[in-house]
C-alpha positions as CSV (number, residue, x, y, z in Angstrom):
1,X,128.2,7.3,-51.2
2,X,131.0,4.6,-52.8
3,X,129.0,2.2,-54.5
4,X,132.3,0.0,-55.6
5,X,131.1,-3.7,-54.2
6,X,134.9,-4.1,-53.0
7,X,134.5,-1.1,-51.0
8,X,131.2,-1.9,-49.7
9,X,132.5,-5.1,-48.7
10,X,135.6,-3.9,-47.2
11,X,133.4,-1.7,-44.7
12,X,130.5,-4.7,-43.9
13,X,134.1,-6.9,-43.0
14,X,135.0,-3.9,-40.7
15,X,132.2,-2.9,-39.2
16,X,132.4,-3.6,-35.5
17,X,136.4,-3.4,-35.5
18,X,138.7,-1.4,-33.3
19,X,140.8,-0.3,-36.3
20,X,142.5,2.2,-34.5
21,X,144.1,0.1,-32.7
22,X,146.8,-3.1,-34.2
23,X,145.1,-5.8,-35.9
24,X,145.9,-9.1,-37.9
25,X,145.1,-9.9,-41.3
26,X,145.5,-13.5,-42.0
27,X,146.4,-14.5,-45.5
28,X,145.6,-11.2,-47.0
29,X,147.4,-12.3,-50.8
30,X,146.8,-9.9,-53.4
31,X,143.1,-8.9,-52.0
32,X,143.1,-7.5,-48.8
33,X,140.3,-6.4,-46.3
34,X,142.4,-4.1,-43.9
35,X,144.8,-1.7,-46.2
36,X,147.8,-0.3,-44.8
37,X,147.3,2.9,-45.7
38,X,144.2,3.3,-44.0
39,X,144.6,0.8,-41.1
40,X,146.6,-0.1,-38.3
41,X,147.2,-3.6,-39.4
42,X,149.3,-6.4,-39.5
43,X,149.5,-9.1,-42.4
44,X,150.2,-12.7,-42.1
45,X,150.4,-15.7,-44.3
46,X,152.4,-19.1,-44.4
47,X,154.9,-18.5,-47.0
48,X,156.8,-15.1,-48.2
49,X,155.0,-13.0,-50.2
50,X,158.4,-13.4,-52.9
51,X,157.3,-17.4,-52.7
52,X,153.6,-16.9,-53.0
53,X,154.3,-14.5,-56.3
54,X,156.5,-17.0,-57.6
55,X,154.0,-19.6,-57.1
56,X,151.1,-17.6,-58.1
57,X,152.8,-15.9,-60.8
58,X,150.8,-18.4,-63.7
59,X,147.5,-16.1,-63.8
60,X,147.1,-12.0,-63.7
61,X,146.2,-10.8,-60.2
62,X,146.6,-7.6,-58.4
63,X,150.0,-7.1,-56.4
64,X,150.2,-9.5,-53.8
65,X,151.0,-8.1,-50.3
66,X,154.1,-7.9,-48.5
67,X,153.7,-9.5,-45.2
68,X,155.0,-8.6,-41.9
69,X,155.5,-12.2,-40.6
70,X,154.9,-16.0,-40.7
71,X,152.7,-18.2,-39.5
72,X,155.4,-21.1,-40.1
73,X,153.2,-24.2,-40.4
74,X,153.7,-26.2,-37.4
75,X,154.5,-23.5,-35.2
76,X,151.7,-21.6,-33.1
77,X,150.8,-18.5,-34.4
78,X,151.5,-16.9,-30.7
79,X,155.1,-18.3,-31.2
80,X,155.3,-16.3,-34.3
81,X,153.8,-12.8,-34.0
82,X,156.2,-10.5,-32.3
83,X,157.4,-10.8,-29.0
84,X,154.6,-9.9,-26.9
85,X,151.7,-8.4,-29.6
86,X,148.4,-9.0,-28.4
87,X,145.8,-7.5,-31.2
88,X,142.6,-6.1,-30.9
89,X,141.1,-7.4,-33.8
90,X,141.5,-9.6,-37.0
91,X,140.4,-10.4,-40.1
92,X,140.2,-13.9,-42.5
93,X,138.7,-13.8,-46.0
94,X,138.3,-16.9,-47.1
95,X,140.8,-18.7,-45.4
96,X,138.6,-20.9,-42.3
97,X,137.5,-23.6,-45.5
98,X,140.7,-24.8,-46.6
99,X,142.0,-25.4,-42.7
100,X,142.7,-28.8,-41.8
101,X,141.8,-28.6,-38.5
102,X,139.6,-25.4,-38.2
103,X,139.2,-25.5,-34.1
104,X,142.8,-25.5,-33.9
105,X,143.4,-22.6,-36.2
106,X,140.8,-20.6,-34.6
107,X,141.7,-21.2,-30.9
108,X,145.7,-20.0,-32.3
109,X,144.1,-17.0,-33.2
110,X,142.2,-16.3,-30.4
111,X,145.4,-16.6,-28.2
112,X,147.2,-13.4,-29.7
113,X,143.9,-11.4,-29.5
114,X,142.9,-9.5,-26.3
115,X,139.7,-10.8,-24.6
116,X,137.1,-8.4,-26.3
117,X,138.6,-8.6,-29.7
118,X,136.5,-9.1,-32.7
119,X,137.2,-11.8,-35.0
120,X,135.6,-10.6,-39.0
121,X,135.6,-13.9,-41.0
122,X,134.1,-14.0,-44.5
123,X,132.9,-17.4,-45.5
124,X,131.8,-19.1,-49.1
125,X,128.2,-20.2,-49.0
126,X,128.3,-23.9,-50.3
127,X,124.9,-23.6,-51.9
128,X,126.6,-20.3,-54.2
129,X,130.0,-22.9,-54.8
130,X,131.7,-26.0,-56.1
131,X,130.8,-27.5,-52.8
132,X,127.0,-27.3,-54.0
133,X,126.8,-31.1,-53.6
134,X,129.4,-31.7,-50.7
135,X,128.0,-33.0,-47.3
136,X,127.9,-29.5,-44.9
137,X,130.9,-30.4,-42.1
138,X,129.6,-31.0,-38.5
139,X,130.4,-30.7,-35.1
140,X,131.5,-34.4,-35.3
141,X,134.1,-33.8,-37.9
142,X,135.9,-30.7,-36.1
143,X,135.8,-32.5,-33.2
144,X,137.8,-35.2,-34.9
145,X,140.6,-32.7,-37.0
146,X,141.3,-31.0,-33.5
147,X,142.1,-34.2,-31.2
148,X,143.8,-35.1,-34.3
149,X,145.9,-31.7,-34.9
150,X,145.4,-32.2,-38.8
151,X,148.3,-30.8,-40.4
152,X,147.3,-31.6,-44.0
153,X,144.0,-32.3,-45.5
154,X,142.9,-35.7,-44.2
155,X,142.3,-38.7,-46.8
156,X,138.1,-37.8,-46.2
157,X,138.5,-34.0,-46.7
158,X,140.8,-34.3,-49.9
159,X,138.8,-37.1,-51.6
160,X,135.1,-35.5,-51.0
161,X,136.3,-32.2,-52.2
162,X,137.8,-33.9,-55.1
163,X,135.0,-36.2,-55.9
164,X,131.9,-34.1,-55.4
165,X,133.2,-30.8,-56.3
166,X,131.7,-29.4,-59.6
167,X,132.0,-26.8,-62.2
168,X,129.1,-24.3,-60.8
169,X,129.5,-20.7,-62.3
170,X,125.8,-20.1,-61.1
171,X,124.4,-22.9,-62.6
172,X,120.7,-23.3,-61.4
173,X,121.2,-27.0,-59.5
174,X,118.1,-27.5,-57.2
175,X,118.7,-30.8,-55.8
176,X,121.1,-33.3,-54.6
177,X,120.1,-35.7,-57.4
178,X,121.2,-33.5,-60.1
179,X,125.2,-34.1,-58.9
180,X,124.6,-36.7,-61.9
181,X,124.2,-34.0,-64.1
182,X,126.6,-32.0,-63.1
183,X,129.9,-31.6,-64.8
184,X,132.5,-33.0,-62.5
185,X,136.1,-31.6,-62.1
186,X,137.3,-34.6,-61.2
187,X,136.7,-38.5,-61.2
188,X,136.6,-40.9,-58.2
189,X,139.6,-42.8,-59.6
190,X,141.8,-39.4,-59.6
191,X,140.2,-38.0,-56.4
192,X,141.7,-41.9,-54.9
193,X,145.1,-41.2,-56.6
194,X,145.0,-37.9,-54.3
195,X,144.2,-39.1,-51.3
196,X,147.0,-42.3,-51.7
197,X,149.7,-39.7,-53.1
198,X,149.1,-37.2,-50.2
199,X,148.9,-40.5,-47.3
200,X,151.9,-41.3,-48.5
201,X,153.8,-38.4,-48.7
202,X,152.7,-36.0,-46.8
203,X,152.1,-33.5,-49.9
204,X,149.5,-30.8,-49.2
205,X,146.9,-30.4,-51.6
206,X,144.6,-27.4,-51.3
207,X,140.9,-28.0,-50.7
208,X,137.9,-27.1,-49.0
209,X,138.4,-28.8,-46.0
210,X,135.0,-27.7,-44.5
211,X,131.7,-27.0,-46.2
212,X,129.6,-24.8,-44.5
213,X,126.4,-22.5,-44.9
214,X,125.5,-19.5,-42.8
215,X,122.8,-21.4,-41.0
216,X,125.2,-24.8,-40.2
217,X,128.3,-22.3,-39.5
218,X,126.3,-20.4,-36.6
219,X,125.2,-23.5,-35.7
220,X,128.6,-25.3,-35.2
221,X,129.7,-21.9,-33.1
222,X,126.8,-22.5,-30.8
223,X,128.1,-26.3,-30.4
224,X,131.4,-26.4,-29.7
225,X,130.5,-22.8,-26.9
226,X,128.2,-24.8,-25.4
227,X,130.8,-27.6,-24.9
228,X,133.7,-25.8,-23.6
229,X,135.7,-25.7,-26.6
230,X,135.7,-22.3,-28.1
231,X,134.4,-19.3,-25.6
232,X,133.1,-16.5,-28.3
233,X,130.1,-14.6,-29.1
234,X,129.1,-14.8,-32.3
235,X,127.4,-12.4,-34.5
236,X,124.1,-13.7,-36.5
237,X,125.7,-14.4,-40.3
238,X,125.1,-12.3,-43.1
239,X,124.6,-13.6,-46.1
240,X,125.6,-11.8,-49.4
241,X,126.8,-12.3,-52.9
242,X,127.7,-15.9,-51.9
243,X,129.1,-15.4,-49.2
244,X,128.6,-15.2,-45.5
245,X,130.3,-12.7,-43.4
246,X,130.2,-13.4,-39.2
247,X,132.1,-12.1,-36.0
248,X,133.5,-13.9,-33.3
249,X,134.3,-11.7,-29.8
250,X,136.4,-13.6,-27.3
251,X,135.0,-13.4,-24.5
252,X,138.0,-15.3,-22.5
253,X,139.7,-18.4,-22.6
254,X,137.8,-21.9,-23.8
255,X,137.4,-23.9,-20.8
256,X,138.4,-27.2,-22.6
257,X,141.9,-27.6,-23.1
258,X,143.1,-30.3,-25.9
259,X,144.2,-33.7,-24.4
260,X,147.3,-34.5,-26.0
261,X,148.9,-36.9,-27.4
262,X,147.2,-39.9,-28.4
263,X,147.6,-43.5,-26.6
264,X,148.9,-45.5,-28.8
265,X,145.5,-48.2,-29.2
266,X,143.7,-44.9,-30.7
267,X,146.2,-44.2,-33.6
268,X,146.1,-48.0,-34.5
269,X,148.5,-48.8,-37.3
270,X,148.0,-46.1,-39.5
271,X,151.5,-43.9,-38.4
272,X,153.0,-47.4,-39.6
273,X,150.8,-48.0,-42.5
274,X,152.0,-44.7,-43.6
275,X,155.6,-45.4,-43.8
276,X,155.5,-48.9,-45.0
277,X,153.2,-47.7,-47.9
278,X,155.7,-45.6,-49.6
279,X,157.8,-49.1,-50.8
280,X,154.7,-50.7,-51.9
281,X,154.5,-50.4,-55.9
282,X,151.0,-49.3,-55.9
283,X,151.6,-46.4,-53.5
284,X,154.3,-45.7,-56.5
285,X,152.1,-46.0,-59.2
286,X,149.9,-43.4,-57.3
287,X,152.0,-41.3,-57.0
288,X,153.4,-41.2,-60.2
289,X,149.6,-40.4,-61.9
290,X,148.8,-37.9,-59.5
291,X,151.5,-35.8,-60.0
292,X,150.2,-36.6,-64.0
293,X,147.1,-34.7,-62.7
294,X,148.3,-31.5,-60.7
295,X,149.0,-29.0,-63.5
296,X,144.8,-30.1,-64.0
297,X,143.5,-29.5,-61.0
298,X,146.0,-26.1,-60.3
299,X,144.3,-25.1,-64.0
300,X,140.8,-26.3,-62.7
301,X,141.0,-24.3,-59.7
302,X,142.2,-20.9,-61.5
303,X,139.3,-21.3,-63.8
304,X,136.8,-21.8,-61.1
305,X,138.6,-18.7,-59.5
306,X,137.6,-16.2,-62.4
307,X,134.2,-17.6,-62.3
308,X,133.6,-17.4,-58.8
309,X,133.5,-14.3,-58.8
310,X,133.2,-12.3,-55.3
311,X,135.6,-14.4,-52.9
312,X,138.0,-15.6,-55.6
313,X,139.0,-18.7,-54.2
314,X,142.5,-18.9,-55.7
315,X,143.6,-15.8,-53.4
316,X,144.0,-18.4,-51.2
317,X,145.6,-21.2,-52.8
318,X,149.1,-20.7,-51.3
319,X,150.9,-23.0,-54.1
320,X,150.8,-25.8,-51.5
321,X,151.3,-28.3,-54.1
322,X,155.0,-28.4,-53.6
323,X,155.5,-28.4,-50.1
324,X,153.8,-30.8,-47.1
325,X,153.1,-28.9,-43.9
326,X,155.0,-29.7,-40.5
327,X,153.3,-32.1,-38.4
């Protein structure tokens, strides 16, 4: 029997998979789930794997993986997998919490798998995290990031990860009051600075867009089924080593389509306030300190990384700090 915990893992992600036949791999980095030598698989990511080396190139890893194509951001996944692949199963590990818009991504992979495909996911457990003290996403919120099509991190995402993320590594905190005593990666004043530099430029700044346990993840499934939105069935979580793994098995097409573009009363001015912000000198000023601040929070990250442990966030931190994403 293998008693390596990465092997053991790898087999709980694959259990239930038709690995004989093609799968995806989404964002497999330098830690993959599916291994080509063993697997029928196909990676993808949404750089090259020469510009996530480059831009991952500041800590020691293992080799990241070549990938086989693009998911250009901005462009469906379906319009970049080759011309006519349908998969029978995929994998993401660690990928679903820094999404934008979460439906969105999972209905774009949904469409290039084959009704019956099993969708593995492997998911960070906020009590187990940074996120301790972060509000768990609802239904409400996804809701919200899909009629939207959020392309980057919205201003709420980015500023409550910044603000009420802390440095965990295990620490014993058994209730919301202690955030107080918590050491905090950030301030609210640099979080703000974030959220105005990223309004106004469109810069993407990696986060953990959604908060989830195993308990509210399920229960999100079981809401947006129920509504039309998503048509899966969806595996009881497991939890383990702070993380959750859980399957998803299309079981056809979700019987609520998105509705489009927006009338122009619901987007208010905030397409205008966007572009008329970037002359205004405190927009500038912004701007200016939170660049001040990356090289902190890229440094912040990596450290919570190699304390985290088993899902080693940073294998998904793409170096998104120096492009924006396509809206």
């Amino acid at each position: 029997m293998n008693n390596d915990p990465e092997e053991i893992r790898r087999a709980l992600l694959l259990t239930g998979l038709d690995i004989e036949k093609p799968g995806l791999e989404v964002s497999p980095l330098y830690r993959p789930i599916a291994l080509k030598s063993r697997h029928n698989v196909f990676y993808t990511d949404y750089t090259s794997a020469e510009d996530s080396r480059s831009k991952h190139s500041n800590y020691d890893h293992a080799e990241i993986m070549d990938i086989d194509f693009i998911w250009t951001p901005g462009v469906s996944l379906s319009e970049c997998v080759p011309v006519g692949k349908k998969f029978h199963w995929a994998i993401a590990s660690h990928v679903l919490e820094h999404v934008p818009d979460p439906i969105g991504w999972l209905l774009e992979v949904f469409e290039v798998l084959e009704v019956g495909a099993v969708f593995s996911l492997a998911l960070p457990d906020k009590h187990y995290c940074f996120d301790k003290f972060r509000r768990e996403t609802d239904v409400a919120d996804l809701i919200d990031q899909w009629v939207r099509k959020q392309r980057i991190p919205s201003p709420r995402q980015l500023y409550d990860f910044l603000s009420r993320s802390v440095d965990f590594n295990g620490k014993p905190y058994e209730s919301a009051d202690q955030f107080q005593l918590a050491t905090r990666n950030y301030t609210d004043e640099e979080a703000l600075n974030f959220v105005i530099n990223s309004w106004t430029t469109g810069t993407y700044f990696d986060a953990h867009c959604s908060v989830f346990t195993p308990e509210s993840f399920y229960d999100l499934l079981s809401k947006l089924n129920a509504i039309g939105i998503i048509n899966v069935e969806a595996s009881q979580p497991l939890a383990t080593n702070g993380e959750f793994h859980i399957t998803l098995r299309k079981l056809g097409e979700p019987k609520v389509v998105h509705p489009g573009g927006p009338h122009k009363a619901a987007v208010g001015n905030s397409a205008e306030a966007s572009v008329l912000n970037k002359d205004l000198a405190h927009a500038r000023n912004a701007f200016v300190e939170a660049v001040a601040v990356q090289d902190q929070l890229k440094a912040t990250i990596a450290r919570l990384d190699a304390k985290s442990g088993i899902w080693q966030l940073l294998r998904k931190v793409r170096g998104t700090f120096q492009r924006g994403m396509k809206s």
